[in-house]
N, C-alpha and C positions, 0 to 999 in steps of 0.2 A: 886404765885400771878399773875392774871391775867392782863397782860399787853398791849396786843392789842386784839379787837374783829372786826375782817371784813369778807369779802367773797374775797375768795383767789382767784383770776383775771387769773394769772397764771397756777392756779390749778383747772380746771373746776366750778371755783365759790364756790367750797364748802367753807361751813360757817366751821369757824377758828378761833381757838383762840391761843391766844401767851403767853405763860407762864414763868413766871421766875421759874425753877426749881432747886434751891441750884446755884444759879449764872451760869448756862445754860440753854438758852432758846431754848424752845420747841413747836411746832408746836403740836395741839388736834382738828384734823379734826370730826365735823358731818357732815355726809354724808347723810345714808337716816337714820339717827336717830329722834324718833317721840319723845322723853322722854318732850322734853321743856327744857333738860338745857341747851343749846344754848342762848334759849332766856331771862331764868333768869339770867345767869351770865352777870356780869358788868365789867367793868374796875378797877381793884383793888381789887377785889374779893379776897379769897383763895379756887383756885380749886386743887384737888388730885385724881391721877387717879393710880393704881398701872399697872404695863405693863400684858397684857394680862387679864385684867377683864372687865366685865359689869360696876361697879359702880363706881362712882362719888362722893365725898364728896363738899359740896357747904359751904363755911363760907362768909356771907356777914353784917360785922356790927354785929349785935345779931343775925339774922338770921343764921342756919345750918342746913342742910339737907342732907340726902343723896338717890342720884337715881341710878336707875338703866338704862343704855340707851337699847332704845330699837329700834331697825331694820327692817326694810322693806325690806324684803329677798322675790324672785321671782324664 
């Protein structure tokens, strides 16, 4: 469950979300991610990311979806 959404001050701003994961909380930095799930998740959400993947599951209310994030690599 998603439990804080800010821009992390300390960490060059990147946009951050703060997760309760099984009663440890976690840090889910976008960087140069373009996907938009940044911007749709909310506070309370349920977001699931497994370690080392692209994709994203999003449950907000009825709404569910899943993205895949995507990067601006130079």
């Amino acid at each position: 469950m998603v439990l804080g959404k800010y821009r992390d001050t300390l960490n060059h701003h990147y946009k951050t979300l703060l997760i309760n994961d099984k009663g440890s909380l976690q840090k889910l930095y976008f960087i140069t991610d373009t996907s938009r799930v940044y911007k749709i998740v909310k506070i309370g959400d349920y977001v699931e990311k497994e370690k080392d993947s692209l994709t994203v599951f999003v449950r907000s209310g009825l709404f569910e979806n899943t993205f895949t994030l995507k990067y601006i690599c130079n």
